[in-house]
N, C-alpha and C positions, 0 to 999 in steps of 0.2 A: 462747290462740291455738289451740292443740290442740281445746282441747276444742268450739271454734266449730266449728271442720272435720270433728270427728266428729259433732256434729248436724248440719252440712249432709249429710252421706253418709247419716245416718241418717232423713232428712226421706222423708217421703213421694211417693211417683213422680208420682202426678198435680200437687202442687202446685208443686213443684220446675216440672215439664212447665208448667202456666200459666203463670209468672212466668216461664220461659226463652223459650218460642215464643211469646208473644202475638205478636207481629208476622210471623209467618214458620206457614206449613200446609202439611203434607205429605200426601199421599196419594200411593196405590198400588193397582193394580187390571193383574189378569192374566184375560184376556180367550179363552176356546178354544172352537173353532166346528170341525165337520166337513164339509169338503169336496166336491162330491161326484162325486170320483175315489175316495174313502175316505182321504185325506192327511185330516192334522188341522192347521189352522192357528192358533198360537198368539202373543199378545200383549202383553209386559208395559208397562204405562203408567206413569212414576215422577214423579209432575207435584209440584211447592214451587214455593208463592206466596212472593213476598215482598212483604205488603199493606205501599200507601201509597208503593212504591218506582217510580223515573222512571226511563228514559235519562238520560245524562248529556249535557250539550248541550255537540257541538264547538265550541265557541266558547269555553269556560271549558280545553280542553286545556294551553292553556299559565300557567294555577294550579293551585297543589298540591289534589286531590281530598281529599275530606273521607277518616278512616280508613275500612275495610269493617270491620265487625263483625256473625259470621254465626256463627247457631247451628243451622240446618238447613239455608238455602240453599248452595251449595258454594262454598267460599271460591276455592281456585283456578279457577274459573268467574268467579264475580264479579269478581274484580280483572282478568282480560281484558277482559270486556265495557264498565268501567268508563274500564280505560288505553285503551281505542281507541274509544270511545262508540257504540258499536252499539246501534242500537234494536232490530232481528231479527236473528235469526241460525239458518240450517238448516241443518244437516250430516249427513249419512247415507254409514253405509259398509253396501253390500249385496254379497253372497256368492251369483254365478246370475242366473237371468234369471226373472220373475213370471212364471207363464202366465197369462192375462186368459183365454182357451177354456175352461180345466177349474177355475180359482179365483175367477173374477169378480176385482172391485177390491180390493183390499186395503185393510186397517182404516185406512192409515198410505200415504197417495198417495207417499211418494218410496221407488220400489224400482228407482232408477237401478244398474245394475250398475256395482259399482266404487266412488269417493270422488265425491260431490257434493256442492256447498257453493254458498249462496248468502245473501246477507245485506243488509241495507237497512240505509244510513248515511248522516247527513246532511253536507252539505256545508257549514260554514261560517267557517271556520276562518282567516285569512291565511295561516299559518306553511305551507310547502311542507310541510313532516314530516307535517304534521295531515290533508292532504287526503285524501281519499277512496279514493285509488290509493296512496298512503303506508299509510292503514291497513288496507287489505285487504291488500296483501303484510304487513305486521307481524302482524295476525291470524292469516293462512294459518299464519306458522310458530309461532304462541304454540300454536296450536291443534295443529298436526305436532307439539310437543314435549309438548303434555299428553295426546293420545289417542295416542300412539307409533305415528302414520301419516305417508305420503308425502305430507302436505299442502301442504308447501312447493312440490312440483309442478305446483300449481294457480297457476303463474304466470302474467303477463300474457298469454304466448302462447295458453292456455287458458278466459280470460275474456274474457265477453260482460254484455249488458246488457240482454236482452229485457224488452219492452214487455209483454204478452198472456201467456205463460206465467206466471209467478211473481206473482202478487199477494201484497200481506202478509195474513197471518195474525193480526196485533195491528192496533194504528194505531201512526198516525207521528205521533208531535207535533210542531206546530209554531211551534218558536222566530221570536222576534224577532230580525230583519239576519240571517239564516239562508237558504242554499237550500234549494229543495225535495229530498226523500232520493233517495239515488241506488241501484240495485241494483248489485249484481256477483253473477255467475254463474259457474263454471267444474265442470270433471267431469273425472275420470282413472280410465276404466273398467278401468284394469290393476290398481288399488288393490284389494284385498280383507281381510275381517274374520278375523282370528287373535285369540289369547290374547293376545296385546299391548297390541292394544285393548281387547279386554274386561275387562283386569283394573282401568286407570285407570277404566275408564264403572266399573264396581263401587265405586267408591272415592270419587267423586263421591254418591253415596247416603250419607244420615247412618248407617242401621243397616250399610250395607258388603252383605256377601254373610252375615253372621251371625245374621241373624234378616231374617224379611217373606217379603215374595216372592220376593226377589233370592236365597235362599235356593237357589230353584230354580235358577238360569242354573248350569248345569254345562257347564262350556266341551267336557266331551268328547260331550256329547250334540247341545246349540247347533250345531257346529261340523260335525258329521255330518248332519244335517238337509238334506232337499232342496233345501231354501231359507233362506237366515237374513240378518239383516242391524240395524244397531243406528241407533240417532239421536239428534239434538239437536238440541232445539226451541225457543229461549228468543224469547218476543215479549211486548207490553205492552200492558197492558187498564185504559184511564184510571182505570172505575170500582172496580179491585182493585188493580193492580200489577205488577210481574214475574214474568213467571211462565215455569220452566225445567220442560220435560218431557223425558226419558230415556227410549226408546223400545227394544225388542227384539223383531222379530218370526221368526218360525222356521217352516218348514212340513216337518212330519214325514212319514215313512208307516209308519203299523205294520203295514201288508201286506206287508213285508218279513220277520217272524215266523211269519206264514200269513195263510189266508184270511178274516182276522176283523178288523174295524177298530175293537175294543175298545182301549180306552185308559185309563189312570190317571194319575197325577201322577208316578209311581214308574217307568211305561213311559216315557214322554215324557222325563222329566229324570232320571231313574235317583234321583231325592232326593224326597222328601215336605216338607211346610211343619213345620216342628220346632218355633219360637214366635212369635212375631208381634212385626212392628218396636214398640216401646214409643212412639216419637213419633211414631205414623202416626195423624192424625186419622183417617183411613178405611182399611181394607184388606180387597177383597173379591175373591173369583178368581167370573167370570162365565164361565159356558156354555153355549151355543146349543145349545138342548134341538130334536131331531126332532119333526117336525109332519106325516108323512105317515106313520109305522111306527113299531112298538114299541119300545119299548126301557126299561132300566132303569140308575138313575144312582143312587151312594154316594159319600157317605152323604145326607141326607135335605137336601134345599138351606134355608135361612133364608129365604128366600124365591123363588116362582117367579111370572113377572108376563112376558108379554109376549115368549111365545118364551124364556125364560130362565130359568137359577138361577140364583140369587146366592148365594154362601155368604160371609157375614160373618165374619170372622176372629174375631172379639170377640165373636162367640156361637157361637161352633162347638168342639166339644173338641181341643184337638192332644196329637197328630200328625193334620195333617190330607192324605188322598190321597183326590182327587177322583178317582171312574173311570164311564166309562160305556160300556155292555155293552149289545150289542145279539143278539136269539135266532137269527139268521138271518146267513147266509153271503154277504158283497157279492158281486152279480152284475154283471162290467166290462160285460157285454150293453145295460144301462139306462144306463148311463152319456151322458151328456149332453152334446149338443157343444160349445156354445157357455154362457158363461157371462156374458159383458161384452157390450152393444151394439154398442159399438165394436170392432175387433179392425184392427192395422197391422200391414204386412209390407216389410220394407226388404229390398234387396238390392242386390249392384253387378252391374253387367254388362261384359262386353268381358275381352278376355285383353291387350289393350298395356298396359305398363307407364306410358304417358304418358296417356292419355285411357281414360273408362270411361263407365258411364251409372248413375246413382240411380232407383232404378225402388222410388216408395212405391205401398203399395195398401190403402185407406180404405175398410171396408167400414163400411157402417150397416146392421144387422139391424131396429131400431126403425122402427115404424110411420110417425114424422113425420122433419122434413129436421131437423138437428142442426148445427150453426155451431160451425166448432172453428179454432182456431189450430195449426198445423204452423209448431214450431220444429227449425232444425237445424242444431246449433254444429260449425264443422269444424275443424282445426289448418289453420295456416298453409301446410301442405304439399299441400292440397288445396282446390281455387275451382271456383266453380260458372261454370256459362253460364248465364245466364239468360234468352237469346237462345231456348237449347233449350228454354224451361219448354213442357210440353206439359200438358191435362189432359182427363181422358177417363171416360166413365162406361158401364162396360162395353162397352168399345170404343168409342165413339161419343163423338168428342170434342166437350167443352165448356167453354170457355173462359171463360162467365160464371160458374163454378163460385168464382172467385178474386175473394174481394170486394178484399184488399188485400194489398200484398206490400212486403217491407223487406228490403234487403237488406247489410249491412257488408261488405262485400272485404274480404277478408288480406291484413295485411301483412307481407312476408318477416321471419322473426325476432323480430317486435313483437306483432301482433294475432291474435287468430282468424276467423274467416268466421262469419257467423251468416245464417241465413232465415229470416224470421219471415212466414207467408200466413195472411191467414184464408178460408176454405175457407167452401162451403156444400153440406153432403152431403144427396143428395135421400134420401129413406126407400127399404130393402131395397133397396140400390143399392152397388155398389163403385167409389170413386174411384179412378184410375190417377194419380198424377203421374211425370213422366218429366224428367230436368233430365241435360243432359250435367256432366261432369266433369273436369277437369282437374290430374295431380300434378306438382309441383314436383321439380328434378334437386337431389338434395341432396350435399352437400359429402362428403368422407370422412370426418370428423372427427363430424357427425350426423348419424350412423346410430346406430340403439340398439345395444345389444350384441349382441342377438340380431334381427340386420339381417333375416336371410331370414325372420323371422315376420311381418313389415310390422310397420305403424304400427295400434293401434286407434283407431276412429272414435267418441267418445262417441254416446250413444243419443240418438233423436229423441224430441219429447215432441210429444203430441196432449192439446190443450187444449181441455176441450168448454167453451165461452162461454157465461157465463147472458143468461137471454133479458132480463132488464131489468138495467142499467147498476148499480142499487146494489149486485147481491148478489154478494161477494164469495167463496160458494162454489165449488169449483172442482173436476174427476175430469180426474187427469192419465191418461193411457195412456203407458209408456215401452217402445220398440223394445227391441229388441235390441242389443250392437253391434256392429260391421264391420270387418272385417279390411282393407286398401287395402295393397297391395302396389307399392311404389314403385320404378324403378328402381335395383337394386341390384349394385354392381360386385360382381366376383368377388374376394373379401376373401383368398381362397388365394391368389393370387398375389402379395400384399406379401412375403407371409411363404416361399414360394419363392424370391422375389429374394434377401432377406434371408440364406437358407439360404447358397445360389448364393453371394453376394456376401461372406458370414463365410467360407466355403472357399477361395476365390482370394484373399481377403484373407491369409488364414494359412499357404497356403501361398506365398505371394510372399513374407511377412514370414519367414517357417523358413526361406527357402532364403537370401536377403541378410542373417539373423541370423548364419547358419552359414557365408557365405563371408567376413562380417566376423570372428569370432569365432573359426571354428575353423584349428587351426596343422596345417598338414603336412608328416611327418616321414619322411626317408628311411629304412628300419631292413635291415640286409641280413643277409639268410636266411643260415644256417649251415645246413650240408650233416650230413645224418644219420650218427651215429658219431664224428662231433668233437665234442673238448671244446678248453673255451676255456683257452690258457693266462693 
């Protein structure tokens, strides 16, 4: 028995690798492009197929599931998705806000600030446990306990179910005596990415942080970054299977250093790639090579095709530090203002505590008219008028601008507010939308802890709409988000009363303690110079 186990350890690494992963491919691919502010924006992709692998159809939830047995895809992953039968599932926690002017779109459309989650599940189920709002809250918190985030937060009050924003990213299959799949959406932009998280997302990867690319995520660098933010991607592709991608994106600036936006693997992440994941079918770091000015990149890329180098890990020597150096001094002079077509600006108006005004503005810089959906999920604390919906194009209002509109009320304690419009932006034009607003008088007991900072307002999402019905691509734009200041009592004075009220308590109590309690005794003075016989 011994001696079987010391040829398996002794077996050779590829074939061992065959016989273990045939059914399961991992790749990894780190993606860096520069900016042209001079930030460097970087991407790591961590995608495991699991060929031949389905959703699990709600319908069977109340039979024992087959066992999970996984040698690359993540086990604690999979048995979530499996106990609550999730076909998709997107989760992103982001650290700041994108700039769309000086960054254009990002590699990786959800850079909602804060915790966002949304996920497609089908309904089929009888058993109450099983339904679709049973297992979204049961998710929320499988998932707050494996990524050690506030995603338990993301309760009811917080979720919506837009139509227009959110399409899937896989397909949905569709079971027999089954409903069609339902979304759920929710966001808690106070949520942000720490070491906490990052160390479970590290841990979900079969090599970990000890060899690949992951190699690189050094949480003290990550974390200092202008911008950073991590993901979860898992959706289903008939003709492959399941497939989970682990997402980290980060925007650095080395002109923090001085005036030069030279970069290497070893600036960026303070670590170099030291040996390569052993079970990574692919692993290559790509960079968006300049096309208008000089410059020079080490070491010599494995290949360059198309704007790009590619450096193959599996022909490259390690230790490997990509760096590229450019002769010349970036001039902010040249700098470019706009980057994205699109570009949205939300704001509130009005100083009362009870009534405000939502004042969005849509610009289109592109030559033709562009059809976008304008979603905007609010807390129960805050409802719209949509009596007020105004809409205006550079002043000059226009009404037919609003092909269609949906809208949900809130309900006190239960639901959140949602608006979903679709929009038709004429070309180098800026829409106005203008919607009055209303906040709710909230009890003392909910107010947050830190009452006088208000309530945040998750971000609005601008959904540009493809022009024919089939194509499911999509380029989200996400605001910013908003501060809503509710009215709020003056919280010092409980704790004054309190004061007040512990003092005349205690002395009322010491003074009828001591006339029950204490004895009074006559003692009569003796006159100076006597003594007592």
């Amino acid at each position: 028995m011994r001696k079987s186990r010391f040829l398996w350890a002794l077996c050779l690494p590829a074939a061992c690798l065959s016989q273990s992963f045939s059914g399961e491919t991992f790749n990894e691919e780190l993606a860096i492009r520069a900016l042209p502010d001079g930030k460097v924006a970087s991407r790591f992709e961590f995608s495991t197929l699991l060929h031949g692998a389905s959703p699990r159809n709600p319908r069977n939830l109340s039979s024992e599931d087959d066992s999970q047995h996984y040698t690359l895809f993540p086990l604690a992953l999979g048995q979530i998705l499996r106990q609550y039968a999730v076909t998709e599932l997107h989760l992103t926690l982001n650290a700041g806000k994108w700039n769309y002017d000086r960054w254009g779109y990002p590699d990786e459309p959800d850079v909602a600030t804060g915790a966002s989650m949304w996920t497609w599940m089908a309904e089929g189920s009888p058993v109450p446990r099983h339904s679709v709002d049973a297992r979204w809250r049961d998710l929320r918190n499988a998932l707050a306990g494996l990524f050690c985030a506030s995603l338990a937060s993301l309760d009811e009050q917080r979720t919506t179910s837009p139509v227009l924003a959110f399409v899937p990213q896989g397909a949905l299959p569709a079971w027999p005596q089954t409903e069609p799949h339902a979304l759920r959406h929710a966001s808690l932009p106070s949520e942000h990415v720490c070491t906490e998280n990052l160390t479970p997302f590290l841990k979900l990867l079969p090599c970990k942080s000890r060899a690949g690319l992951a190699r690189l995520l050094n949480p003290h660098r990550l974390l200092d970054a202008d911008w950073h933010g991590m993901g979860l991607h898992v959706s289903w592709l008939p003709e492959e299977g399941v497939r989970v991608r682990l997402t980290f994106q980060s925007v650095t600036d080395p002109l923090r250093a001085g005036n030069t936006r030279d970069w290497s693997l070893s600036s960026l992440f303070d670590r170099k790639i030291e040996a390569a994941c052993p079970v990574a079918a692919s692993s290559r770091v790509v960079v968006a090579l300049p096309t208008d000015e000089s410059y020079s990149i080490r070491p010599e890329p494995s290949f360059v095709g198309q704007g790009r180098g590619i450096f193959d890990l599996a022909a490259q020597p390690l230790p490997l530090d990509v760096g590229l150096h450019w002769p010349t001094a970036f001039q902010y002079a040249t700098l470019p203002t706009a980057q994205s077509p699109l570009s949205v600006r939300r704001t509130l108006h009005g100083s009362s505590q009870d009534h405000s005004t939502l004042a969005v503005s849509i610009k289109n810089a592109g030559p033709a008219a562009v059809r976008v959906a304008y979603l905007e999920t609010l807390p129960w604390i805050v409802h719209l008028y949509l009596h007020t919906l105004e809409l205006s194009v550079d002043g000059v209002p226009r009404a037919d601008l609003l092909r269609d509109l949906s809208y949900t009320a809130p309900v006190p304690h239960g639901r959140a507010a949602a608006l979903e419009a679709v929009l038709e932006l004429p070309p180098n034009s800026t829409v106005s939308l203008r919607l009055g607003v209303g906040r709710a008088f909230l009890q003392y007991g909910e107010h947050p802890p830190d009452a006088q900072r208000g309530w945040e307002l998750p971000a609005a999402v601008v959904v540009v709409l493809p022009e024919h019905p089939g194509n499911d691509s999509q380029r989200r734009v996400y605001t910013s988000a908003l501060l809503v200041d509710p009215a709020t009592p003056d919280f010092s004075m409980p704790y004054n009363v309190i004061i007040f009220s512990c003092s005349l308590v205690a002395f009322i109590f010491g003074s009828v303690f001591n006339g029950l309690t204490r004895r009074f005794i006559v003692v009569a003075a003796r006159e100076p110079g006597l003594q007592a016989e």
